[in-house]
C-alpha positions in Angstrom: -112.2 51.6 -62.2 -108.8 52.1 -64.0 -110.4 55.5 -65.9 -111.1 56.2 -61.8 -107.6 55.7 -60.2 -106.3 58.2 -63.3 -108.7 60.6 -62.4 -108.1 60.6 -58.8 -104.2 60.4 -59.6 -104.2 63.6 -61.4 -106.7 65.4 -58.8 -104.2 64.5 -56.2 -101.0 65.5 -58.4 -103.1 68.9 -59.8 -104.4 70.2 -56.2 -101.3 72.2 -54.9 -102.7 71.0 -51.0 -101.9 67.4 -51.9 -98.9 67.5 -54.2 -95.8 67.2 -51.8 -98.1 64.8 -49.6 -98.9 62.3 -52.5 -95.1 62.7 -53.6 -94.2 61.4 -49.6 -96.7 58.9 -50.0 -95.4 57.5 -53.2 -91.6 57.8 -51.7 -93.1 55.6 -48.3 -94.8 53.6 -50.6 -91.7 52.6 -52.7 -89.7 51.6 -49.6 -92.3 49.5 -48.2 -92.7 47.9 -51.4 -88.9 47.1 -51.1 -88.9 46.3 -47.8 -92.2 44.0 -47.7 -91.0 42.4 -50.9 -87.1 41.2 -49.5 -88.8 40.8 -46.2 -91.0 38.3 -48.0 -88.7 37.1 -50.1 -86.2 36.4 -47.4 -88.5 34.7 -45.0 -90.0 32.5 -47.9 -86.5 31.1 -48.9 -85.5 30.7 -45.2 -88.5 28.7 -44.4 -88.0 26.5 -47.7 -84.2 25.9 -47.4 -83.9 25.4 -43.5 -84.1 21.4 -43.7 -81.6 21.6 -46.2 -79.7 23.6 -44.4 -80.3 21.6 -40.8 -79.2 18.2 -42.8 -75.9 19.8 -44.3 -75.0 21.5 -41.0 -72.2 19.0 -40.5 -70.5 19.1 -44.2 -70.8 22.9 -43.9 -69.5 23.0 -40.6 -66.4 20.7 -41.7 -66.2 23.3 -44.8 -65.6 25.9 -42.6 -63.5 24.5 -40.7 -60.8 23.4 -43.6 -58.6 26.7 -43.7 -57.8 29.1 -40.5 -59.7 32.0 -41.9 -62.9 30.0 -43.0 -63.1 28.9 -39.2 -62.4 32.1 -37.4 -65.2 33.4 -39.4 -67.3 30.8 -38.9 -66.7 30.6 -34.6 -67.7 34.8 -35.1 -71.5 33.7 -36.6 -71.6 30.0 -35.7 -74.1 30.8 -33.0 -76.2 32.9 -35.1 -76.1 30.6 -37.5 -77.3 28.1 -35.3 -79.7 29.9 -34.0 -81.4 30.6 -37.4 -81.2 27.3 -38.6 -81.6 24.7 -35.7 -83.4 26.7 -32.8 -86.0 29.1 -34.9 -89.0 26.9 -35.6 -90.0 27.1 -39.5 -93.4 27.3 -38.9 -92.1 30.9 -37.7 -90.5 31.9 -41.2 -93.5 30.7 -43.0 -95.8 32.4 -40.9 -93.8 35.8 -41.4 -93.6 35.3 -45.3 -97.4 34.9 -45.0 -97.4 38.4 -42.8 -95.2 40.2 -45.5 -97.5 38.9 -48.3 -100.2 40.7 -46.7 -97.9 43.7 -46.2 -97.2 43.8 -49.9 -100.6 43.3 -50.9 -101.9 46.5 -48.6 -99.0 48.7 -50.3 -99.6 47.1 -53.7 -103.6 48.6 -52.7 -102.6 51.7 -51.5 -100.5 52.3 -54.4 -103.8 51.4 -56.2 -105.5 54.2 -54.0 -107.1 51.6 -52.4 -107.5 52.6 -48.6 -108.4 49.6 -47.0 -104.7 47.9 -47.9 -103.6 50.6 -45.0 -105.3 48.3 -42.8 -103.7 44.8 -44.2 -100.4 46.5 -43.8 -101.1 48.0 -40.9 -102.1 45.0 -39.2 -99.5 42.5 -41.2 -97.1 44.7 -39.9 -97.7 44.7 -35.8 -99.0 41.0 -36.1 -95.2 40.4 -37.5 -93.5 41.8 -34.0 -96.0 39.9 -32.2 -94.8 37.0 -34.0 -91.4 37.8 -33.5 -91.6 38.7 -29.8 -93.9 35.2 -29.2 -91.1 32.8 -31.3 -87.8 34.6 -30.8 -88.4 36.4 -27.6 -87.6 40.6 -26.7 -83.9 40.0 -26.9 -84.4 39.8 -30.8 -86.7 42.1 -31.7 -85.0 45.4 -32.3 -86.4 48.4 -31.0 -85.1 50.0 -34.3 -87.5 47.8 -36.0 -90.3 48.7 -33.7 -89.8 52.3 -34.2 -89.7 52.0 -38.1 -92.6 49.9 -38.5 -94.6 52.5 -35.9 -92.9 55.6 -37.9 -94.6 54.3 -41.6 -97.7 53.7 -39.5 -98.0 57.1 -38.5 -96.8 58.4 -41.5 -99.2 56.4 -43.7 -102.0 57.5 -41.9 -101.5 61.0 -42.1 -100.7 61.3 -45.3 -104.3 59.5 -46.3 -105.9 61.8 -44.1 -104.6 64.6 -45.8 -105.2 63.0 -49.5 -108.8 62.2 -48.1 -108.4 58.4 -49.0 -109.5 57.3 -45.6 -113.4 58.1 -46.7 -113.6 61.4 -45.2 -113.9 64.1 -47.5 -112.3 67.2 -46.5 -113.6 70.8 -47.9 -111.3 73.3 -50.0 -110.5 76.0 -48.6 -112.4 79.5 -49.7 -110.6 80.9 -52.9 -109.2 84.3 -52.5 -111.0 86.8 -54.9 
């Protein structure tokens, strides 16, 4: 399989039709390997350290609170900060660390060549607005957010139709004599 994946690897980098495509998709495929792995990152830590975080509200609070600048920060994000903490369930930052797992896995198999981990990101990815539309409700989700993940959808799936990883196999075109 590995001998495979070489082989297809240098097909894709020597045909001058798939070159500047595979590059894109390598770029795309960086930045959702960054993205996926904070993202999951992020959401893991949140959902472990929220408790903690719920049980020291008040000696963080009274922190904050000890010099003027400290508290006119903290009355700027105190109701973010509550909102993360006390009125987002965790159940809803586990749940998207598990969606971002699956994310990083589909990249991880696309970088592999693989084309089903299009699918496990594509679908990781809209299950995670679902998520956040059902928990947090449309005034959190950003419509930035919704355009980006939509964006490396598309994107993605272009560029595997062109470098003929979706299965279909595309004939080259007639050499010129």
């Amino acid at each position: 399989m590995d001998g495979d994946y070489h082989e297809q690897v240098q097909r894709l980098k020597d045909n001058p039709a798939t070159r500047r495509p595979f590059i894109m998709f390598r770029i795309l495929l960086v930045l959702s390997i960054i993205g996926s792995g904070a993202n999951c990152f992020s959401y893991l830590l949140m959902g472990m350290i929220q408790p903690i975080l719920q049980q020291q509200y008040p000696a963080i609070e009274e922190t904050m609170q000890s010099s003027p600048q400290m508290a006119e920060m903290f009355e700027l994000t105190k109701a973010q900060y509550e909102q993360f903490v006390f009125d987002t369930p965790r159940a809803y930052y586990l749940m998207a660390f598990v969606l971002f797992a699956i994310s990083l896995t589909g990249v991880v198999m696309m970088w592999r060549l693989r084309k089903n981990g299009f699918h496990y990101y594509a679908v990781a990815q809209l299950l995670f607005i679902i998520l956040t539309l059902l928990y947090l409700g449309k005034a959190s989700m950003s419509v930035g957010n919704i355009m980006f993940t939509l964006l490396f959808l598309f994107l993605y799936y272009s560029l595997l139709r062109v470098l003929e990883l979706n299965g279909k196999k595309r004939e080259d075109p007639p050499k010129a004599q």
